[in-house]
GUKOL-538025 format. One record per residue: x, y, z of N, C-alpha, C, CB in turn; residue in three letters; residue number from 1. Coordinates in Angstrom, 3 decimals. Atoms other than C-alpha are relative to their C-alpha. Glycine has a CB too. Example, Ala and Ser with C-alpha at 12.3 -4.5 7.8 and 13.67 -1.06 7.14 Angstrom:
ROSE | 0.890 | -1.190 | 0.000 | 12.300 | -4.500 | 7.800 | 0.900 | 1.200 | 0.000 | -0.992 | 0.027 | 1.246 | ALA | 1
ROSE | -0.820 | -1.190 | -0.060 | 13.670 | -1.060 | 7.140 | -0.770 | 1.090 | 0.730 | 0.414 | 0.462 | -1.415 | SER | 2
REM end
This chain:
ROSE | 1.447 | -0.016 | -0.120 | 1.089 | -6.399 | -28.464 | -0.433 | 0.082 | 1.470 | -0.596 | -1.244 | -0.661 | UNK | 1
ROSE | 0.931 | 0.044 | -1.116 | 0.783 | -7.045 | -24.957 | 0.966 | 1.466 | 0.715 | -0.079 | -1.835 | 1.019 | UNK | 2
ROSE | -0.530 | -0.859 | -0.748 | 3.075 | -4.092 | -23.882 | -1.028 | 1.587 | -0.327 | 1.713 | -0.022 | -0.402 | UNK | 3
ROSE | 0.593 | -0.886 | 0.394 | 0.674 | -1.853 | -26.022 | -1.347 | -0.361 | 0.662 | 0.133 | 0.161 | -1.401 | UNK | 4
ROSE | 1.841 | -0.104 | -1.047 | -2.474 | -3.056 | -23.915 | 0.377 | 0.234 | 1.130 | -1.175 | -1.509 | 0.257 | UNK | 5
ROSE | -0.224 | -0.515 | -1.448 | -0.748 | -2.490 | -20.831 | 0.079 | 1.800 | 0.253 | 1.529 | -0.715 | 0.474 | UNK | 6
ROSE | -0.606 | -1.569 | -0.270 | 0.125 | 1.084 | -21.383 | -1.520 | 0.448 | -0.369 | 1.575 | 0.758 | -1.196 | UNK | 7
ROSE | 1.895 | -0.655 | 0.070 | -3.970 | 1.641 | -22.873 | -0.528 | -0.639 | 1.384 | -1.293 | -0.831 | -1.696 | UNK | 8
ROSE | 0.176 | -0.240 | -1.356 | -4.873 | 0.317 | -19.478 | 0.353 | 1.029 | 1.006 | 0.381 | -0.802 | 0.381 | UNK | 9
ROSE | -0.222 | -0.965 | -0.620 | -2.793 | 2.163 | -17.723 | -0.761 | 1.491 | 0.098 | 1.020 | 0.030 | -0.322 | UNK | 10
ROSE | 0.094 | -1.156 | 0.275 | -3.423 | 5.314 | -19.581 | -1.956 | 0.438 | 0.109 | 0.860 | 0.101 | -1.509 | UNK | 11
ROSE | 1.296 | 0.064 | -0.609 | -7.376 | 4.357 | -19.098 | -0.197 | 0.577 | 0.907 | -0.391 | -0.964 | 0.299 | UNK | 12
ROSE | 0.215 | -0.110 | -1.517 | -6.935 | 3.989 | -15.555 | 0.349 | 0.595 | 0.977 | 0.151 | -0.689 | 0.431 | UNK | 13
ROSE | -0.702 | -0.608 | -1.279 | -4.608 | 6.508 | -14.157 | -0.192 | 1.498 | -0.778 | 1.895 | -0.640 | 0.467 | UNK | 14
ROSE | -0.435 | -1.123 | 0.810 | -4.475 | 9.047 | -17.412 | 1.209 | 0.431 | -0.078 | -0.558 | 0.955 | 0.264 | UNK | 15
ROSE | -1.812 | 0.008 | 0.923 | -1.311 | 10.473 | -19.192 | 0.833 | 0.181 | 1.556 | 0.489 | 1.988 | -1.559 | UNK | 16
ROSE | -0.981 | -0.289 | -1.121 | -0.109 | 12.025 | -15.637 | 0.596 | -1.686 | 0.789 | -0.999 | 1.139 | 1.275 | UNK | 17
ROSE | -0.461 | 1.421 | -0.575 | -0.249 | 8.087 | -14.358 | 1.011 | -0.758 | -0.492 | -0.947 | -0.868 | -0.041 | UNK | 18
ROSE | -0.313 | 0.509 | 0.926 | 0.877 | 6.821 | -17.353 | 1.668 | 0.151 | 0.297 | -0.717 | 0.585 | -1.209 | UNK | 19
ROSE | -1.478 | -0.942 | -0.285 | 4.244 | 9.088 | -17.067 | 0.723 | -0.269 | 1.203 | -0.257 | 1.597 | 0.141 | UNK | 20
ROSE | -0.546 | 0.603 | -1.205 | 4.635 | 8.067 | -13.244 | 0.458 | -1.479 | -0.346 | -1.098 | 0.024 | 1.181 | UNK | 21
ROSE | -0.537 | 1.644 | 0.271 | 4.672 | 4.132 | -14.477 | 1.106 | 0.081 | -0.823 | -1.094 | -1.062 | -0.793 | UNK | 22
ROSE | -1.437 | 0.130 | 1.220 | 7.385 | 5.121 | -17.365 | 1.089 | 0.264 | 1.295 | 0.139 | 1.644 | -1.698 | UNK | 23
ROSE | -1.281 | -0.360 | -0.597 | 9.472 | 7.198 | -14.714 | 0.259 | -1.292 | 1.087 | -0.091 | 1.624 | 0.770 | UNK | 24
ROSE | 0.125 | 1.062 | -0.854 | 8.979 | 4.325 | -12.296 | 0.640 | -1.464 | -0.598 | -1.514 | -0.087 | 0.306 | UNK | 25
ROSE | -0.480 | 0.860 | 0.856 | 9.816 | 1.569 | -14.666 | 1.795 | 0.258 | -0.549 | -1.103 | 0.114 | -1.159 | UNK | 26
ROSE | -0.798 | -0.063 | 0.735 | 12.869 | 3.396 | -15.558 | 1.590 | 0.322 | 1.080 | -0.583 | 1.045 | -1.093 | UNK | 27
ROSE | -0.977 | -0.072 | -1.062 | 14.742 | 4.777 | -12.302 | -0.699 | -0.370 | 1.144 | 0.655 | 1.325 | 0.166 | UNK | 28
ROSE | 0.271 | 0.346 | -1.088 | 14.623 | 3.353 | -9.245 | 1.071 | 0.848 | 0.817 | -0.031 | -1.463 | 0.095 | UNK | 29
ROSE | -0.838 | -0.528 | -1.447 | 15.899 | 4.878 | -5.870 | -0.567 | 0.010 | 1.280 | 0.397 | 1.398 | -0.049 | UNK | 30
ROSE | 0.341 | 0.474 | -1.481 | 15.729 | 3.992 | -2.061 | 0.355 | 1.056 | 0.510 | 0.668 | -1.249 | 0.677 | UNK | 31
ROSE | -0.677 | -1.242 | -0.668 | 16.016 | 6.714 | 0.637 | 0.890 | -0.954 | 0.595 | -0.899 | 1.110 | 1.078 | UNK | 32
ROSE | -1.275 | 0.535 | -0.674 | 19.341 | 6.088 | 2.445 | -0.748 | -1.499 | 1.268 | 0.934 | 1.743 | 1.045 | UNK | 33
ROSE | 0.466 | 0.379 | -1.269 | 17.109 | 4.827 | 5.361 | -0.737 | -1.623 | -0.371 | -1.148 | 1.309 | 0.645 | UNK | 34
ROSE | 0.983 | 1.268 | 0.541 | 15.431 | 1.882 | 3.416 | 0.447 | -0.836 | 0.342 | -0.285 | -0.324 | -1.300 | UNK | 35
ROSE | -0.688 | 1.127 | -0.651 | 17.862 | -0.811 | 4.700 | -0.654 | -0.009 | 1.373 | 1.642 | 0.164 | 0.061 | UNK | 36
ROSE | 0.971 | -0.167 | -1.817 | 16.903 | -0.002 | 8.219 | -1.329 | -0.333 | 0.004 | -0.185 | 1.678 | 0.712 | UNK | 37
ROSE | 1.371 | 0.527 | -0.192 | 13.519 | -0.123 | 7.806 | -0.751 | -0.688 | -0.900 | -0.726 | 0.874 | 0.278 | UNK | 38
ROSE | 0.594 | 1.164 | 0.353 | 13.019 | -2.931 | 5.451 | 0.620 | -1.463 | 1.441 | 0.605 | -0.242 | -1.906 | UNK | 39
ROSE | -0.029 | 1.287 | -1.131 | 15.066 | -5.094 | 8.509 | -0.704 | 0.077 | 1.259 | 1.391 | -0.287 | 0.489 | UNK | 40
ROSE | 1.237 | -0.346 | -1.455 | 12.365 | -3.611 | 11.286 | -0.877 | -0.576 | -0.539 | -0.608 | 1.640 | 0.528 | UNK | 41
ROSE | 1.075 | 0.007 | 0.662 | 9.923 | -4.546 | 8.976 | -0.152 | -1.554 | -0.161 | 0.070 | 0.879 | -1.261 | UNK | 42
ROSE | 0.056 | 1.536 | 1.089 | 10.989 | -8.029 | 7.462 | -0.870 | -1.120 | 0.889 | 1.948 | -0.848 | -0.357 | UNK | 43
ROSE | 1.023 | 0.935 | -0.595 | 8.601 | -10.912 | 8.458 | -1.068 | 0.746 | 1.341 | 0.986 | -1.365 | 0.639 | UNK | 44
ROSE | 0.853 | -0.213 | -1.292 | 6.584 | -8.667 | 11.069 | -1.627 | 0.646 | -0.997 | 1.006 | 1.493 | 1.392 | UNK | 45
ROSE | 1.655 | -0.733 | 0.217 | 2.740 | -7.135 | 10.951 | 0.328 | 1.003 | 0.137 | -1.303 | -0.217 | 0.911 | UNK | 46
ROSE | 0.459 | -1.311 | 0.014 | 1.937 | -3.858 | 10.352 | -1.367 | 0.740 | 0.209 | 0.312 | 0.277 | -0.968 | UNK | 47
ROSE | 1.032 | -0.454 | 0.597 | -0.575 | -1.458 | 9.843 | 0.103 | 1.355 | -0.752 | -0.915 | 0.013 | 0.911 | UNK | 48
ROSE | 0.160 | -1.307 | 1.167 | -1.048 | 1.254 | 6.791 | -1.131 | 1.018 | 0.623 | -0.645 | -0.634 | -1.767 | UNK | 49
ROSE | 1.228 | -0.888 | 0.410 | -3.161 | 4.196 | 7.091 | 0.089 | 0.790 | -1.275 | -0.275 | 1.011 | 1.069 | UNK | 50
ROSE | 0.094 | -0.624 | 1.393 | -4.676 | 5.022 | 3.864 | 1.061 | -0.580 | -1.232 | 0.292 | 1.598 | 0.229 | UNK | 51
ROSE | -0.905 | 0.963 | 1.124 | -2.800 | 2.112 | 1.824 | -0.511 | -0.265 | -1.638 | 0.045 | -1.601 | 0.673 | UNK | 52
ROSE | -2.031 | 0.219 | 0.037 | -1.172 | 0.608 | -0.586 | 0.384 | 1.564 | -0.483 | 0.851 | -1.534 | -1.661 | UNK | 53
ROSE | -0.946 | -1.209 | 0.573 | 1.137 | 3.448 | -1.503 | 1.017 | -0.920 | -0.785 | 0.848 | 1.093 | 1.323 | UNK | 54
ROSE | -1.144 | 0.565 | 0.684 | 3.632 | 3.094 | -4.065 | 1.146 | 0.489 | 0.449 | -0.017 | 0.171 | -1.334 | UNK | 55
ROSE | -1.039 | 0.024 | -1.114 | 6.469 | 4.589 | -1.666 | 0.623 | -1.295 | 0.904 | -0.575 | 0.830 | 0.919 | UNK | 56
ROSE | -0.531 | 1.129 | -0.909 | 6.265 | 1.418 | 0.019 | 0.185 | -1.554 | -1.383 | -1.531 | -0.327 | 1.623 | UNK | 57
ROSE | 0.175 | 1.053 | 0.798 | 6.323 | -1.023 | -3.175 | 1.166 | 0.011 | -0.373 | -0.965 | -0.023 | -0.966 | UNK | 58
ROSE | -0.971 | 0.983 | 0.396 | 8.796 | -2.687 | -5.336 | 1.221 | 1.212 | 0.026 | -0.373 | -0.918 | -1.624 | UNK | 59
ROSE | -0.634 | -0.583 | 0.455 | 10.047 | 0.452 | -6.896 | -0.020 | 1.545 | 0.825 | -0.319 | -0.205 | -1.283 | UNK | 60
ROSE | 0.671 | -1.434 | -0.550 | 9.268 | 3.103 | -4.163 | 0.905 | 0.338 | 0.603 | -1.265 | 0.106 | 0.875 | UNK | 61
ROSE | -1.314 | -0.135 | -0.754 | 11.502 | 4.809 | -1.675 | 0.196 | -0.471 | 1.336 | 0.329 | 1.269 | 0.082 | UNK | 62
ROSE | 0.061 | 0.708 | -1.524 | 10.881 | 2.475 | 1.078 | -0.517 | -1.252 | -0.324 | -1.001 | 0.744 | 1.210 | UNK | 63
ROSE | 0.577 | 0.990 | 0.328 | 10.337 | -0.844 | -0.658 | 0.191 | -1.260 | 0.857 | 0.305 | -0.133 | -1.183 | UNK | 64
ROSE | 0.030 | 0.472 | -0.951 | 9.038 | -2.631 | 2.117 | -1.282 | -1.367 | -0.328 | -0.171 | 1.187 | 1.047 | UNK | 65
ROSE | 0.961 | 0.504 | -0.199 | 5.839 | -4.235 | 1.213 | 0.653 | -1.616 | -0.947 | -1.363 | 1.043 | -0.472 | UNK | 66
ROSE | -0.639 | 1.570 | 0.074 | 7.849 | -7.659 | -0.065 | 0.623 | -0.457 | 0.547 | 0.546 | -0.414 | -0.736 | UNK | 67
ROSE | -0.631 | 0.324 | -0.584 | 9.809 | -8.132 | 2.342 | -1.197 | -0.272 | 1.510 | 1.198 | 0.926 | -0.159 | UNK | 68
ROSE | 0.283 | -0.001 | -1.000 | 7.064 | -7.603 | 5.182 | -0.467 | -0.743 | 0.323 | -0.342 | 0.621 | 0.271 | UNK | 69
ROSE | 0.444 | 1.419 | -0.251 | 4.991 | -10.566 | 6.916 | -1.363 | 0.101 | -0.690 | -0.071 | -0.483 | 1.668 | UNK | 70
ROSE | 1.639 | -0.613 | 0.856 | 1.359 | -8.712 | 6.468 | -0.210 | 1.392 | 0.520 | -1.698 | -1.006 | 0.488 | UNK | 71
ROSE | 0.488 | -1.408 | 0.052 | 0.231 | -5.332 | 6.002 | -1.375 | 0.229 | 0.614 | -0.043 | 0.460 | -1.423 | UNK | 72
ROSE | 1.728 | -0.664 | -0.283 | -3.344 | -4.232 | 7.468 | 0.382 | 1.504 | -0.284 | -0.830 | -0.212 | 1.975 | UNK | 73
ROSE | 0.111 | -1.491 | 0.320 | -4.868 | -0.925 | 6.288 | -0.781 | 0.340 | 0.995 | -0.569 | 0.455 | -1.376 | UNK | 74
ROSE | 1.576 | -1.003 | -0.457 | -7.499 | 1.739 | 7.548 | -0.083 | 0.967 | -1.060 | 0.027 | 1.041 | 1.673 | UNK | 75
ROSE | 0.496 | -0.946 | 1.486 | -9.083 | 3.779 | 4.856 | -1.278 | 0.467 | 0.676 | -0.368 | -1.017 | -1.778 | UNK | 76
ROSE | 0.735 | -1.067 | -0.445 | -11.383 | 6.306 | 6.110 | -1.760 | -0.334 | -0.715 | 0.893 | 1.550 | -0.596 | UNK | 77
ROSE | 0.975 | -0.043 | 0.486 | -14.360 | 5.038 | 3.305 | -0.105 | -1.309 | -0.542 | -0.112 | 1.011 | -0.728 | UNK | 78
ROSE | 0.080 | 1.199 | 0.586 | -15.667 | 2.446 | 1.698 | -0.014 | 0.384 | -1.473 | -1.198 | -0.824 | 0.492 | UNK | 79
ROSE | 0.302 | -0.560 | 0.982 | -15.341 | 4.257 | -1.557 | 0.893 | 1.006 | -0.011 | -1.226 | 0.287 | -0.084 | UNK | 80
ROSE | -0.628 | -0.604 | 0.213 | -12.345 | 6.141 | -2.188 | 0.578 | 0.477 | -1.283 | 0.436 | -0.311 | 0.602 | UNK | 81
ROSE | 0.052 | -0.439 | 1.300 | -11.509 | 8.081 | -5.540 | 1.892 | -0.739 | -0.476 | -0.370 | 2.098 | -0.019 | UNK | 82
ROSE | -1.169 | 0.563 | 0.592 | -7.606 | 6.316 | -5.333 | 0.362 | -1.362 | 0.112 | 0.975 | 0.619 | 0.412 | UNK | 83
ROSE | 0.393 | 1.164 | 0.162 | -8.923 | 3.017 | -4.470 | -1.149 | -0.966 | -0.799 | -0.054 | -0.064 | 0.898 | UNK | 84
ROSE | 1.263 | 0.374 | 0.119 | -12.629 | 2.571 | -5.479 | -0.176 | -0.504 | 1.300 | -0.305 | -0.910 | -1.102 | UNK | 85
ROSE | 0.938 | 0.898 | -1.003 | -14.693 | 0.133 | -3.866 | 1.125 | -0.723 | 1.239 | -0.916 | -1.454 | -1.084 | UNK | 86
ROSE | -0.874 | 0.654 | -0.842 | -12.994 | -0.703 | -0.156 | -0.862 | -1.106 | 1.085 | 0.834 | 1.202 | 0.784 | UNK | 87
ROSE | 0.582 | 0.998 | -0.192 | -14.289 | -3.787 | 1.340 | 0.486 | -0.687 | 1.710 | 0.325 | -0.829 | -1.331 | UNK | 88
ROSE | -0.434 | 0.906 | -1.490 | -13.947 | -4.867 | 5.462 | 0.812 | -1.230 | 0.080 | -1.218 | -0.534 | 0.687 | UNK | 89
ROSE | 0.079 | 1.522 | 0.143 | -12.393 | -7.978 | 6.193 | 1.746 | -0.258 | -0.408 | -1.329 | -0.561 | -1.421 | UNK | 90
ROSE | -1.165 | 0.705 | 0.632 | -9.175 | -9.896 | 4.809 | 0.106 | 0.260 | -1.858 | -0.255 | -1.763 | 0.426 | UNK | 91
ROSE | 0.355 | -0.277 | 1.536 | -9.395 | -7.900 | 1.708 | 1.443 | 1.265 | -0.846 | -1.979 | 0.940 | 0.080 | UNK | 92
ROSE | -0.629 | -0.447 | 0.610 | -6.250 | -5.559 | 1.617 | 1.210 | -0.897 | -0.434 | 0.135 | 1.009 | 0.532 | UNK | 93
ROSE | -1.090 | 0.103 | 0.802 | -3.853 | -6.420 | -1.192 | 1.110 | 1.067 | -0.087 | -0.486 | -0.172 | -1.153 | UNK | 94
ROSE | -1.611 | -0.629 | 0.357 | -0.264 | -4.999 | -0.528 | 0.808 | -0.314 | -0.872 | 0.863 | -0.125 | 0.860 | UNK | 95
ROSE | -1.091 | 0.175 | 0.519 | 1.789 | -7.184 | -2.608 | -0.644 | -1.366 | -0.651 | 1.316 | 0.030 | 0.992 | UNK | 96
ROSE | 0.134 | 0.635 | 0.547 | 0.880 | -9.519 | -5.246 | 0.371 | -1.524 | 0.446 | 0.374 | 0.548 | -0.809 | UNK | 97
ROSE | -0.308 | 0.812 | 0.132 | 2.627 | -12.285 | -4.346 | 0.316 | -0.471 | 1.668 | 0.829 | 0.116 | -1.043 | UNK | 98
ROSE | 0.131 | 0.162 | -1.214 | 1.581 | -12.053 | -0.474 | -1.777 | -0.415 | 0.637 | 0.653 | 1.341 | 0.480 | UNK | 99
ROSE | 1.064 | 0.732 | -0.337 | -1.760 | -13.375 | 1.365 | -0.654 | 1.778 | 0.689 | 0.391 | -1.676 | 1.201 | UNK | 100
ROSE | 0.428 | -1.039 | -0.714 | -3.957 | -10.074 | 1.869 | -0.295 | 0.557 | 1.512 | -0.766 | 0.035 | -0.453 | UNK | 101
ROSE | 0.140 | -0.654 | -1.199 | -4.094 | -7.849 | 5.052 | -1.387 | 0.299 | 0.673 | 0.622 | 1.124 | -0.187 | UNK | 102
ROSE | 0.976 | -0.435 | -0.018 | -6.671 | -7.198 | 6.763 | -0.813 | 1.582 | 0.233 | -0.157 | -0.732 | 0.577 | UNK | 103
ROSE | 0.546 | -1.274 | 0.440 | -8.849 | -3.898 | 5.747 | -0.990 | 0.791 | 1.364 | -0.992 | -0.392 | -1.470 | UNK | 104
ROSE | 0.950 | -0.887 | -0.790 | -10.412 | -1.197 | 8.407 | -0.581 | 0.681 | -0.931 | 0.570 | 0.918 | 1.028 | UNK | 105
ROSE | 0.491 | -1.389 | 0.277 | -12.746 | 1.387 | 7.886 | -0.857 | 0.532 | 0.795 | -0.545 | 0.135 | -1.128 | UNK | 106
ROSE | 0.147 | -0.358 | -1.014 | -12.641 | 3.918 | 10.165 | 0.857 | 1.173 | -0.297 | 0.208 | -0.911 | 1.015 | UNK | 107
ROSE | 0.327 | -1.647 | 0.324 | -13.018 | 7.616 | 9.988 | 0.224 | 0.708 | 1.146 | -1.541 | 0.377 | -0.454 | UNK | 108
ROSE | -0.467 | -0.381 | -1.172 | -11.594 | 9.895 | 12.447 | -0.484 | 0.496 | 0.799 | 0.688 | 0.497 | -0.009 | UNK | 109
ROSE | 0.998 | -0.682 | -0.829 | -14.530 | 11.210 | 13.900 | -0.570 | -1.407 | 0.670 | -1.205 | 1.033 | -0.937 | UNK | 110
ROSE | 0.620 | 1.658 | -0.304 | -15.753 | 7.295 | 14.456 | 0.473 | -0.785 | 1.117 | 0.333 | -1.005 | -1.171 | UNK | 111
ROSE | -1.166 | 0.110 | -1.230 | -15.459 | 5.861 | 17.576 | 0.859 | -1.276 | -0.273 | -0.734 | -0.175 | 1.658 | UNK | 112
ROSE | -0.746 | 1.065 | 0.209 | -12.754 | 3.093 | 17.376 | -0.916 | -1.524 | 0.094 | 1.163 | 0.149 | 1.060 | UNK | 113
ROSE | 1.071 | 1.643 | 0.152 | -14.185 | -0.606 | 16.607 | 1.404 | -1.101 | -0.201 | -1.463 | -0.088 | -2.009 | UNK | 114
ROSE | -1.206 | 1.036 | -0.063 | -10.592 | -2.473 | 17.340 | -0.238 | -0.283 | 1.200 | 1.527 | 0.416 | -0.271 | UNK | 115
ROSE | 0.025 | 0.960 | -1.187 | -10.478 | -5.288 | 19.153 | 1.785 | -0.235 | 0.683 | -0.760 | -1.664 | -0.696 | UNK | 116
ROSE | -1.562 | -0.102 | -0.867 | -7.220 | -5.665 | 21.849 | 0.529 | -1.023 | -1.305 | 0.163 | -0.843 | 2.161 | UNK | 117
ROSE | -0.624 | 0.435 | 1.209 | -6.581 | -8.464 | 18.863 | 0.766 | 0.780 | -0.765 | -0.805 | -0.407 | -0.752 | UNK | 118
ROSE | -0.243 | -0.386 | 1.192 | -6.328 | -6.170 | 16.086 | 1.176 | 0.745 | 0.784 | -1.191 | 0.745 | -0.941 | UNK | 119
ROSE | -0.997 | -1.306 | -0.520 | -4.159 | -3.711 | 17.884 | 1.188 | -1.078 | 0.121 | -0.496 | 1.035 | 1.759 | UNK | 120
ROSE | -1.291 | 0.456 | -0.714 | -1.671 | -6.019 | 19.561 | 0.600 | -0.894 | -1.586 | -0.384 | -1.217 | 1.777 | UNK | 121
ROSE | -0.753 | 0.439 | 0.627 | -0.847 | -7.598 | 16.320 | 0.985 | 0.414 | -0.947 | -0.498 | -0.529 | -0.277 | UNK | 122
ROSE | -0.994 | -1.396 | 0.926 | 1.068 | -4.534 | 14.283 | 0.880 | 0.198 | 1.352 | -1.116 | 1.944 | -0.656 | UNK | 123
ROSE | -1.193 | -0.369 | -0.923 | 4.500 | -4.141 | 15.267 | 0.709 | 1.336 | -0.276 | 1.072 | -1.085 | -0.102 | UNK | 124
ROSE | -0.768 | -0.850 | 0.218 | 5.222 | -1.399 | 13.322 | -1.658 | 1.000 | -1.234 | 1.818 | -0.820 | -0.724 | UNK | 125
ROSE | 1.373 | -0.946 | 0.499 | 2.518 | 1.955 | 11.338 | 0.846 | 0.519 | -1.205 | -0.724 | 1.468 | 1.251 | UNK | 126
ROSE | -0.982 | -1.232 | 1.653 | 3.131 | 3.513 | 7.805 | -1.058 | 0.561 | -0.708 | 1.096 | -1.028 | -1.637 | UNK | 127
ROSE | 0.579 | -0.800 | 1.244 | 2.155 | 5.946 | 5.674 | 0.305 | 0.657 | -1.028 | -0.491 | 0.669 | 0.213 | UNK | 128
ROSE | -0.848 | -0.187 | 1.020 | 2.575 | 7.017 | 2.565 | -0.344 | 1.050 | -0.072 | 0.051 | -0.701 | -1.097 | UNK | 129
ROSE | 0.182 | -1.450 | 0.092 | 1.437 | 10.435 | 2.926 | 0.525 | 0.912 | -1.086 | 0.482 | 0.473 | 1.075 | UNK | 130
ROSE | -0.584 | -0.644 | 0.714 | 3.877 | 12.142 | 1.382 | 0.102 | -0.150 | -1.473 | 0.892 | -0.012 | 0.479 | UNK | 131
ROSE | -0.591 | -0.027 | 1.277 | 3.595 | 10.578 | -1.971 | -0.796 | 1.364 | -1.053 | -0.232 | -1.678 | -0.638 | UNK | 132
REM end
């Protein structure tokens, strides 16, 4: 019962093509060679995402980094994005369930920068999931 409301969510919220990514996802996993390396650059430090979360960087992705890392910050270009929704300033990005959210930019590349020497100096390391 509850595996059949998860998959009508899903299939709600992402449609069959989503749906099909969570089966293949659920079913094989694989790391690029390089994922050791850069989950131990990564482990307990700050970051920052542009255009986060990605599932490249999650449990089952090919760089599953975002449980191992300290905290993630994003930048997302809108406050209203069609693969996030509603994006919200502040101590509001969620990377990893079972981590204390990052904190969220938004900031558009035409915009002039609004980081403080803070925000900057505390990412030790930048990701993106571009490619997924």
């Amino acid at each position: 019962m509850i595996l059949s409301r998860k998959i009508l969510a899903k299939l709600r919220s992402a449609g069959v093509a989503g749906l099909l990514e969570a089966i293949v996802d659920r079913v094989r996993v694989r790391h690029l060679a390089s994922a050791k390396l850069c989950r131990r650059l990564v482990q307990g430090k700050t970051g920052l995402e542009i255009g986060g979360p990605s599932r490249v960087f999650g449990q089952r992705g090919l760089v599953p980094i975002y449980s191992i890392a300290g905290e993630v910050d994003n930048c997302t270009f809108d406050q209203q994005t069609i693969w996030e929704g509603k994006v919200v300033e502040g101590k509001t990005f969620r990377f990893n369930r079972q981590k204390p959210p990052g904190k969220q930019f938004l900031l558009e590349a035409t915009m002039p920068i609004r980081l403080t020497p803070k925000d900057t100096t505390r990412s030790v390391y930048a990701l993106s999931g571009a490619c997924e």
